[in-house]
DRENGU-296911 format. One record per residue (C-alpha): residue in one letter; y, x, z. Coordinates in steps of 0.05 Angstrom, whole numbers, padded with zeros to 5 digits. Last residue first. Layout:
BEGIN
  code      c2      c1      c3
     A       Y       X       Z
...
end
This chain:
BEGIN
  code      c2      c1      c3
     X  -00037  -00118   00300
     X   00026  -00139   00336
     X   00032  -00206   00359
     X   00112  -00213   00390
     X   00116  -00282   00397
     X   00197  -00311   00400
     X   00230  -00376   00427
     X   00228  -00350   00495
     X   00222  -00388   00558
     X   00248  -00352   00613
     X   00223  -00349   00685
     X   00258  -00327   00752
     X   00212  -00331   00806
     X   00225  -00365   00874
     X   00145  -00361   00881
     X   00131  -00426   00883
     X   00181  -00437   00830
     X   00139  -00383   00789
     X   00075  -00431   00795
     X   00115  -00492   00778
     X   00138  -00461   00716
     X   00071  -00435   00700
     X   00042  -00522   00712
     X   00094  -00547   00671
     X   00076  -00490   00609
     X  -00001  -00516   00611
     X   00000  -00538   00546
     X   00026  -00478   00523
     X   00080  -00474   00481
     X   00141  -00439   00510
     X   00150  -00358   00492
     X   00150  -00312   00547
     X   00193  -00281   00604
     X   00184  -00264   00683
     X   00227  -00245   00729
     X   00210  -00229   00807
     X   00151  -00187   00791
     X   00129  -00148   00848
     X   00063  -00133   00821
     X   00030  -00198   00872
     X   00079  -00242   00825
     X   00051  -00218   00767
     X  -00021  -00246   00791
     X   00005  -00317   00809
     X   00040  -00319   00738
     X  -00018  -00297   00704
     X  -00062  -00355   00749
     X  -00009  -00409   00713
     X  -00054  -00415   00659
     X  -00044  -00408   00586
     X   00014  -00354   00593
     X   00052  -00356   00518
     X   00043  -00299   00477
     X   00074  -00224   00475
     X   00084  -00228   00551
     X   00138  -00196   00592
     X   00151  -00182   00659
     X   00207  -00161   00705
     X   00203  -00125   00775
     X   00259  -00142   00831
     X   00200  -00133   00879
     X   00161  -00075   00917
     X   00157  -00070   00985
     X   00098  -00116   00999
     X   00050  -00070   00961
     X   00069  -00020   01014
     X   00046  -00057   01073
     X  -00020  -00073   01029
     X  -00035   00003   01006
     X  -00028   00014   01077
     X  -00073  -00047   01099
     X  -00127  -00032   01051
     X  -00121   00039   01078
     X  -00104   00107   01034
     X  -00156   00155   01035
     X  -00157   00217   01081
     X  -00126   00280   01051
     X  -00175   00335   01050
     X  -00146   00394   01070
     X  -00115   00455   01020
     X  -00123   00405   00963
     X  -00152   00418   00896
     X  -00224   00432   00922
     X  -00233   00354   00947
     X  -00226   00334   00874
     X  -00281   00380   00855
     X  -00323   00361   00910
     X  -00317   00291   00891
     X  -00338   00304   00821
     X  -00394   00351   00836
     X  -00424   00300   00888
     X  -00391   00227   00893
     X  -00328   00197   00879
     X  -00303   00124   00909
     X  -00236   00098   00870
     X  -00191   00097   00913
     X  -00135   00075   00864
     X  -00084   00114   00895
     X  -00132   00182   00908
     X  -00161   00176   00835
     X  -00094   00177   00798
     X  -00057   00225   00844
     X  -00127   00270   00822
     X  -00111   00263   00751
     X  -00039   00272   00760
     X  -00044   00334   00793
     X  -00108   00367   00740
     X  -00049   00343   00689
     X  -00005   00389   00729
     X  -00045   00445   00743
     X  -00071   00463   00809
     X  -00049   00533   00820
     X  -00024   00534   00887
     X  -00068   00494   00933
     X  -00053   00407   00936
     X  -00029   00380   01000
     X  -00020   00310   00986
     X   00052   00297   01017
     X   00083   00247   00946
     X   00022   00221   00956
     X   00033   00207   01034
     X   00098   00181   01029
     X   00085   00133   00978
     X   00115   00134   00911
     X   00048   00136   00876
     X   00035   00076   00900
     X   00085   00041   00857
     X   00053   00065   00800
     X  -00014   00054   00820
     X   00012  -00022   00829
     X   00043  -00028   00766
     X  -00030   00001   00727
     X  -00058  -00050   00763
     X  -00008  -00101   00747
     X  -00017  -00087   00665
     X  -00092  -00094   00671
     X  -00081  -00164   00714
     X  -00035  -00188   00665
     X  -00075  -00167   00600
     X  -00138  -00191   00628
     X  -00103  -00256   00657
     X  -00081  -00262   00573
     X  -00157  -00253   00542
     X  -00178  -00215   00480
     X  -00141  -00145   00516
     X  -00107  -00097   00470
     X  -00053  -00086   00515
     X  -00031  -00080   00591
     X   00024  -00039   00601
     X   00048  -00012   00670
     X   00116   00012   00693
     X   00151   00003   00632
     X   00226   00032   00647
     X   00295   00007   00657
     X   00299   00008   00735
     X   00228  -00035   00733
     X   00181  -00061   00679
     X   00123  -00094   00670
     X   00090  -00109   00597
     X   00036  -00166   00576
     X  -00005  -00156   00514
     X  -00060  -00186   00468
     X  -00040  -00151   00426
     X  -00030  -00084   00401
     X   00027  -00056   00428
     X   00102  -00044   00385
     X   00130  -00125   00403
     X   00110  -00111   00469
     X   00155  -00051   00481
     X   00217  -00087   00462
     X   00191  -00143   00518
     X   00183  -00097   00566
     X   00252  -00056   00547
     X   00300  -00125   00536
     X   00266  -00151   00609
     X   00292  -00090   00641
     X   00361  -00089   00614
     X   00354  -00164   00632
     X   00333  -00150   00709
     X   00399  -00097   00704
     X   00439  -00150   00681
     X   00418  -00210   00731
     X   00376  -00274   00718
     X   00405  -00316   00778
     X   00363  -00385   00750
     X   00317  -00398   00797
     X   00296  -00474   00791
     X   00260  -00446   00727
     X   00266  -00453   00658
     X   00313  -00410   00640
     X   00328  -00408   00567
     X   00374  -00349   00564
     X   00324  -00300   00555
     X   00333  -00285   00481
     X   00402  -00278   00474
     X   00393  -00223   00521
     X   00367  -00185   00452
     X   00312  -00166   00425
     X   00321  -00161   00347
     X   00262  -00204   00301
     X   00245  -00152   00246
     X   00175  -00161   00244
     X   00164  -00140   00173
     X   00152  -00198   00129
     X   00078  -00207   00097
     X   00023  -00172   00062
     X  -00052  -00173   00071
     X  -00082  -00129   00018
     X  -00170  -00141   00015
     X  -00213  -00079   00008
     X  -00228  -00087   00080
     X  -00170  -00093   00110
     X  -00110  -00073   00063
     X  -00036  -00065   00096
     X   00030  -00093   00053
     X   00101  -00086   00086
     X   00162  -00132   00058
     X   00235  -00121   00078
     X   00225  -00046   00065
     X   00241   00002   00121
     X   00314   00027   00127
     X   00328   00104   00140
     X   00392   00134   00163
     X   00365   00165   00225
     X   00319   00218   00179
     X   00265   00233   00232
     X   00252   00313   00246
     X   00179   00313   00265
     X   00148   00364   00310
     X   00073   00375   00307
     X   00063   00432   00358
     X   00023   00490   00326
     X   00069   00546   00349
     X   00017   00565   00399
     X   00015   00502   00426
     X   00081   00493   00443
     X   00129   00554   00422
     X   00160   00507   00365
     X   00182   00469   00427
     X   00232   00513   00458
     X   00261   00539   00391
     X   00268   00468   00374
     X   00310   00455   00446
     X   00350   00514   00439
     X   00378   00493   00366
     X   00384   00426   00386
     X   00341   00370   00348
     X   00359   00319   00306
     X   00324   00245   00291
     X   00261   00252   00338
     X   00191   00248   00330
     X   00140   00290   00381
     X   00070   00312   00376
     X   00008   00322   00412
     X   00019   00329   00489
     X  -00007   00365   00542
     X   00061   00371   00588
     X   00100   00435   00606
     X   00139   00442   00542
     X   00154   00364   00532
     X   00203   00373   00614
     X   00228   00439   00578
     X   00245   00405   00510
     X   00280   00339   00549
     X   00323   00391   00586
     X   00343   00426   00516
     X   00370   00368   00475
     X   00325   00325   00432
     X   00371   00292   00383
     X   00371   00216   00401
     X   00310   00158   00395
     X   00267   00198   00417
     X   00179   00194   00407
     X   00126   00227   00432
     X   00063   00227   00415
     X   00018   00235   00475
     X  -00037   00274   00493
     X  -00041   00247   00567
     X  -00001   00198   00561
     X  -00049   00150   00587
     X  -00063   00185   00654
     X   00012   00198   00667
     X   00019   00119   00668
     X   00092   00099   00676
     X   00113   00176   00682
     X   00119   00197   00609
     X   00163   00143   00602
     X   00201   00158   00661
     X   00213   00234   00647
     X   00232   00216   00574
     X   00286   00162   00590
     X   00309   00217   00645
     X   00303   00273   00595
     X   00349   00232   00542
     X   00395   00217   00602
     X   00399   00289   00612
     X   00381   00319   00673
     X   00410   00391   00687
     X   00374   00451   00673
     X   00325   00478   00724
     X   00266   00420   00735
     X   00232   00419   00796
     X   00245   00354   00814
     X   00218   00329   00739
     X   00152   00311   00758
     X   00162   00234   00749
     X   00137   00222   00819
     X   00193   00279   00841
     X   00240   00263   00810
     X   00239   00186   00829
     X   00238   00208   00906
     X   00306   00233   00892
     X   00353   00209   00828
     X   00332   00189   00758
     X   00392   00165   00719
     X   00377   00105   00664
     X   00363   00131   00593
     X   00320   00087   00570
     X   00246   00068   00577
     X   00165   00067   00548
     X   00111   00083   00574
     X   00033   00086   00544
     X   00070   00056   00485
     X   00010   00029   00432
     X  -00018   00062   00372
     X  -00075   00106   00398
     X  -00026   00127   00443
     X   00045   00135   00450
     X   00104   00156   00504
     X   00166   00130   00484
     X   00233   00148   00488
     X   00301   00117   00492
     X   00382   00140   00499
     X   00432   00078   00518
     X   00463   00020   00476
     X   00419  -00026   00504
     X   00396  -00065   00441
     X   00411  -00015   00397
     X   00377   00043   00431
     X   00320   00001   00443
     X   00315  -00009   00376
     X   00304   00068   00351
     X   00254   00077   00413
     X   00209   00019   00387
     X   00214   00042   00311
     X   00203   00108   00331
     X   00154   00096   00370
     X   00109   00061   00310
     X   00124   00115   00265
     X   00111   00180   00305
     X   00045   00133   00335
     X   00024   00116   00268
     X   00034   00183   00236
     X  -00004   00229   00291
     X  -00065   00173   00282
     X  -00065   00207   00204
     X  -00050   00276   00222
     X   00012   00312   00233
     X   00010   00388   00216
     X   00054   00431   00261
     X   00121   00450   00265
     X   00193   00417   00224
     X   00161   00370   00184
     X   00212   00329   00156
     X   00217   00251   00157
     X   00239   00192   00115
     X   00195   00212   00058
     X   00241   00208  -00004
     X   00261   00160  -00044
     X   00213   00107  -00066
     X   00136   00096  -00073
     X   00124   00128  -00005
     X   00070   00176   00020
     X   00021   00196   00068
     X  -00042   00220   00052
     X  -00124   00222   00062
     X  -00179   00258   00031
     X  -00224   00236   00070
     X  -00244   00202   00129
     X  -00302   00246   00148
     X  -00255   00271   00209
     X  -00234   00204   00241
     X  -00175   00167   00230
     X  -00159   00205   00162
     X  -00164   00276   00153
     X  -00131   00334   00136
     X  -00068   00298   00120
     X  -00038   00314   00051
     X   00040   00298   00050
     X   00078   00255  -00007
     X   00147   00239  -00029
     X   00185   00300  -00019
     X   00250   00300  -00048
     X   00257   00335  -00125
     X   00215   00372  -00169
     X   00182   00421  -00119
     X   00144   00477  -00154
     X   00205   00521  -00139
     X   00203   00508  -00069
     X   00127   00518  -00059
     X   00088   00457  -00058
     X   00048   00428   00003
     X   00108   00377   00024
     X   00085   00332  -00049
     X   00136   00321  -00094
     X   00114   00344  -00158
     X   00047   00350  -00173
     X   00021   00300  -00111
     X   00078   00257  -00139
     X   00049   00265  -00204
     X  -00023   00241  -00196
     X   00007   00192  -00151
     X   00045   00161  -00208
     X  -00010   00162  -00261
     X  -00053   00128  -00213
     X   00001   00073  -00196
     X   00007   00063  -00273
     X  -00063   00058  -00280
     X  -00069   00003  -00223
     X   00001  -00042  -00255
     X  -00030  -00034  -00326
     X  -00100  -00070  -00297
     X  -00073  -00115  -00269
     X  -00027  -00135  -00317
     X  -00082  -00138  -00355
     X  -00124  -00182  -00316
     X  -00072  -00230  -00298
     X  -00070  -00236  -00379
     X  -00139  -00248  -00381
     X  -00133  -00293  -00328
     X  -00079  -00341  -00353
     X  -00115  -00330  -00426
     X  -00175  -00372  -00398
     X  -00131  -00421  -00359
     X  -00095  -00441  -00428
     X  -00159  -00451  -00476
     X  -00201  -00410  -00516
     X  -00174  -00439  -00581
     X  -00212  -00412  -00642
     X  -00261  -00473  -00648
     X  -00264  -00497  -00581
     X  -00332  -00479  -00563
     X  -00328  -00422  -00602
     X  -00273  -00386  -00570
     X  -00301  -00397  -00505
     X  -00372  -00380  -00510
     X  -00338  -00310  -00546
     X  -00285  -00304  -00490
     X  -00344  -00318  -00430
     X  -00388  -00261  -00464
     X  -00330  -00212  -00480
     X  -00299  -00217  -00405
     X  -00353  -00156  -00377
     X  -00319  -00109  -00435
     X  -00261  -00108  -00401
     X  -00187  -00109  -00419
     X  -00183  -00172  -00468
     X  -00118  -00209  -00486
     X  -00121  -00278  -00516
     X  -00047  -00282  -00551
     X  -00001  -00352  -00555
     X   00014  -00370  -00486
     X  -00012  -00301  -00467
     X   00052  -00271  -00492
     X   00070  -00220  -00440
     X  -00005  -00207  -00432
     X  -00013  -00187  -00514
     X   00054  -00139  -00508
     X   00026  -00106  -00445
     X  -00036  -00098  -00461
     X  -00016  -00067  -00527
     X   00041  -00026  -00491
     X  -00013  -00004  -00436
     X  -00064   00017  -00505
     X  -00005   00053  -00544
     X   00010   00093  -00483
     X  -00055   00126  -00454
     X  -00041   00179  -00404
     X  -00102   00221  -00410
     X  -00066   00275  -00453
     X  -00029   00287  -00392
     X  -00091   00289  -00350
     X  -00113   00351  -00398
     X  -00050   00393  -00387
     X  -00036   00386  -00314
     X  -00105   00416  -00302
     X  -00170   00389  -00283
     X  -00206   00444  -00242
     X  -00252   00399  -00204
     X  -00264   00328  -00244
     X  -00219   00268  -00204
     X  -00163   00281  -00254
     X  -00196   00257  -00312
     X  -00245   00189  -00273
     X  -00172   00166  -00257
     X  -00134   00177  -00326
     X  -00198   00142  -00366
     X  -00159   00128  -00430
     X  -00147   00047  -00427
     X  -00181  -00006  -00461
     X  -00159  -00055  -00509
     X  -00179  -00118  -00542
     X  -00124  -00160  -00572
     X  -00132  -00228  -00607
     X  -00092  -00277  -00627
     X  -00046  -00225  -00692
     X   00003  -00260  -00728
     X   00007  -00225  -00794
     X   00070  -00189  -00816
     X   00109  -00194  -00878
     X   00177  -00172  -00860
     X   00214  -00231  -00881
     X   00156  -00278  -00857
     X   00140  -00246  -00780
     X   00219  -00261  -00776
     X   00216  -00333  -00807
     X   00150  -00345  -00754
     X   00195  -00319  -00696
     X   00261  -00364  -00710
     X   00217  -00423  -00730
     X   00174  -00420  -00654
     X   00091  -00404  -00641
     X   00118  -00336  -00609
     X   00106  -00280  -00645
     X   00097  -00212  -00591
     X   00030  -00192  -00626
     X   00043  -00184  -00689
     X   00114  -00159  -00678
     X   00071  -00112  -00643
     X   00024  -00091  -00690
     X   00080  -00098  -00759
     X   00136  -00065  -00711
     X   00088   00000  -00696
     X   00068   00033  -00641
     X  -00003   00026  -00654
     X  -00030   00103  -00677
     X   00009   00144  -00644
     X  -00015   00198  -00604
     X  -00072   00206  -00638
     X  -00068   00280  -00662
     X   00007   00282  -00661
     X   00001   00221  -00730
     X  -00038   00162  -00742
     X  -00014   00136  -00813
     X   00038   00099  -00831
     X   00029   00032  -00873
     X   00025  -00005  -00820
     X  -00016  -00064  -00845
     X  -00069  -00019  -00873
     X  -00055   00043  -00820
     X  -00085  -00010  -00763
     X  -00159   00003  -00805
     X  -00183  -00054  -00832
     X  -00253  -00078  -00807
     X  -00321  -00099  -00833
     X  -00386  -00097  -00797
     X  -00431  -00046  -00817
     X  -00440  -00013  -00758
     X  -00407   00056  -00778
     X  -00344  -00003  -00798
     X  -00350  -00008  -00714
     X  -00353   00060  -00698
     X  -00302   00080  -00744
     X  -00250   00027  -00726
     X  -00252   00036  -00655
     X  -00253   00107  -00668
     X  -00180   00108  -00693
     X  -00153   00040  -00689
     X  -00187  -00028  -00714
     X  -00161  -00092  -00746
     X  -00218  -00148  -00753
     X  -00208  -00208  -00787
     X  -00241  -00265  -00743
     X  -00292  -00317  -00784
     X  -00340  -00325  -00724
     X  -00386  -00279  -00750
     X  -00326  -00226  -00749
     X  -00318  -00244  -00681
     X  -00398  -00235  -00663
     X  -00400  -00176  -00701
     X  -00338  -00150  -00659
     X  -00372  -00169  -00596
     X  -00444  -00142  -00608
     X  -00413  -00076  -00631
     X  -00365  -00066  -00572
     X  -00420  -00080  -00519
     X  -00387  -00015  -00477
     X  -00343   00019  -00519
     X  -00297   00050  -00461
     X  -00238   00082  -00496
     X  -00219   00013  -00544
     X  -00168  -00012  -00597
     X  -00184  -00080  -00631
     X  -00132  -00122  -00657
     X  -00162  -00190  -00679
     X  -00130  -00231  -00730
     X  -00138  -00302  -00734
     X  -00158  -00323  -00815
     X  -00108  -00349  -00862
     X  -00097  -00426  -00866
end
């Protein structure tokens, strides 16, 4: 029986020596490439050269030395008649051993002032089509990538005398493939950042944008950092401004929400983002009255679109939270929704078209810095999505569960009059939910969030969070807010804040409360318990949604002091009898979904 044939063809020549002596001791022919070869024969160990059984020599200085039928055919043999008769008629040796390691492509183009020239002559090919070849047929061929497996192979190989055993060539071969799959994805980025990144010039640009730097990750010493897909192009264009890393996760994460609650409701959507939750969101319902003026918009001069309306409202569920927003449309931004963006402090916007009026409008924000994102409406999100935590890739399913009235139809209540405009309402704080980091619970009113409670460990937290936010929603409606007699001048974000502090009476003292008390031509007095009481008692018809089942009925008993007269979440708590009973009390409407909504 003729000796087992190793194929040896290494960059990184770490321990080489003491493994191939340790082969040869072990009775293994040695076949070598190139250097391989040289350095170990320099040794004194014997070893062919890969021309011997070729027969061709290397040629393009080194490009090819292994791509050969009698190396691969070698290597590719399975243990069956048809393959051993073929290896026979063309006089080729089984080969059980392949040791390769790759041209360092990733240490290359990391040195300053590496050009396209020398990290293309770092793209190894004969070593990925050995690995390759060997892991493809690890049922036959022991495939080694790194030089930290040659101990275990060697202990292996001799303990049972040539055969290392099944599991041992599984993980090689996982190894490899491994190892292929990471230099293949460095090679690729390398080239997308060549070809197809947004920073090149039109005539360095090879085809649709694929890639876009980001000056710095979450936080500025985060970097380098990047966007970029694996397939087609980019699904959005930068039409103003620079978008940064957070920038991306809002644009993308409202989008998504503002995108379905078009299709659910069939009506015009936007969202108001932070720090990758809605601080409002809402459709496209009219705004008449005392609602222009708490959403700021009474004042406006072109007409009300519904697109403005959705945006006015979602702006105006917590004008404290959107402060620096991301913005996010789910139609072509038309003129009246620019001019209501134009006056707030805001970061960025997404939206899939804009007018010509309306981008000349916005590309004036911020001294012309505005991030505005043109979002292609025909784009379709994997089925899969992959995140990494820690060095470790989580992947599963997108949430692509659709929010519909379907969903509220289990009524578990002895009120069952669930009607349209309280599921249009239900549809939005549950849509809204399933974009928030959890835990969270969502209220909602006329087709808008009114108050958003997310991020909290504990559901009451959530509840109560989200209510409070209600109720200084609702107070803002009162007659005496909507009188406070601020001086000319005040600006509006210096409005809100001080709206803000007056409704939640919160007690200032010194330099803060004289600066508050400087906005106002006189002092207002602060609202009374029993004002703030008499008007709490006003409010009702609200809906609310929870991304998890309520534990205790005390989240229904808090909702209900918000106004909330329908309520929605998913069954399985063992203490769903004693919720239900808590919204009877109340004459509340309460559907059982069949859905959670964790976002993370």
């Amino acid at each position: 029986m003729s000796a087992p044939i190793a194929l040896l063809s290494v960059y990184d020549k770490t321990n080489l020596i003491e493994f191939a002596t340790k082969l040869h001791d072990a009775g293994v022919r040695l076949l070598g490439s190139g250097g391989t070869a040289s350095k170990i024969r320099a040794a004194g160990i014997a070893i062919e050269d890969v021309s011997d059984i070729t027969k061709a020599p290397e040629m393009l200085g080194g490009r090819v030395k292994t791509l050969h039928p009698a190396v691969h055919g070698g290597i590719l043999a399975r243990n069956i008649p048809a393959d051993e008769a073929d290896l026979a008629a063309h006089s080729i040796h089984p080969i059980s051993i392949v040791v390769c390691s790759l041209y360092p492509f990733s240490s290359t183009i990391a040195k300053p002032g590496c050009t396209l020239a020398e990290a293309v002559e770092e793209i190894d090919i004969g070593g990925v089509t050995l690995l390759r070849a060997a892991a493809k047929n690890h049922s036959r061929v022991a495939v080694l990538s790194d030089p930290l497996d040659y101990d275990e192979f060697i202990a292996a190989w001799l303990a049972g005398k040539g055969d290392v055993g099944e599991a041992l060539r599984n993980k090689l071969a996982l190894k490899a493939f491994e190892m292929t799959a990471c230099y293949d994805a460095a090679i690729s980025g390398y080239f997308r950042e060549q070809y197809a990144s947004a920073e090149l010039s039109p005539e360095k640009l090879a085809g649709p944008v694929q890639r876009m730097a980001l000056r710095y990750g979450a936080n500025p010493h985060q970097k380098p950092a990047q966007a970029f897909v694996e397939h087609g192009a980019l699904p959005f264009k930068v039409l103003s401004g620079s978008p940064g890393y957070i920038n991306l996760l809002d644009a993308l994460n409202s989008y998504a929400l503002v995108s379905e609650l078009q299709e659910a409701l069939d009506l015009p959507a936007a969202a108001s983002f932070k720090h990758v939750s809605p601080a409002g969101a809402a459709v496209g319902l009219p705004l008449e009255g005392t609602d222009k003026q708490v959403y700021g918009v009474d004042d406006l001069k072109e007409p009300l679109t519904p697109l403005a309306a959705a945006y006015a409202r979602a702006r105006g569920a917590d004008r404290m939270s959107s402060f620096g927003d991301f913005i996010a449309l789910s139609a072509p931004c038309d003129l009246a929704t620019a001019r209501i963006i134009s006056r707030e402090v805001s970061d960025g916007l997404i939206a899939p078209g804009f007018s010509s009026e309306a981008l000349e409008v916005l590309k004036k924000k911020k001294g012309g810095k505005y991030c505005v994102l043109e979002m292609d409406p025909k784009y379709l999100p994997g089925k899969v999505e992959t995140r990494q935590v820690y060095g470790v890739s989580m992947q599963q399913n997108r949430n692509d569960a659709k929010i519909s009235a379907l969903l509220f139809e289990n009524v578990v209540t002895q009120n069952k009059n669930l009607p349209k405009e309280a599921l249009t309402d239900l549809i939005v704080a549950t849509l809204a939910l399933k974009y928030t980091q959890s835990n969270s619970v969502a209220y909602a009113l006329n087709g808008s969030i009114i108050g958003l409670g997310a991020g909290q460990q504990s559901r009451i937290h959530c509840t109560r969070l989200a209510g409070a936010k209600a109720d200084n929603w609702w107070l803002r409606h009162h007659p005496r807010v909507l009188s406070l007699p601020f001086k000319a001048g005040v600006k509006r974000a210096e409005k809100a804040n001080a709206i803000d502090l007056f409704v939640s009476g919160e007690e200032l003292e010194g330099g803060e409360k004289e600066q508050w008390e400087f906005m106002f031509e006189t002092v207002p007095a602060p609202l009374t318990t029993e004002e703030k009481r008499e008007w709490a008692g006003r409010l009702s018809g609200v809906a609310c949604s929870s991304d998890a089942f309520f534990p205790f009925p005390d989240n229904v008993h808090r909702a209900r002091k918000s106004g909330v007269t329908y309520l929605a979440a998913p069954g399985g708590s063992v203490m769903d009898a004693e919720c239900i009973k808590a919204a009877d009390e109340h004459q509340m409407v309460f559907a059982h979904t069949s859905l959670r909504l964790f976002h993370h």
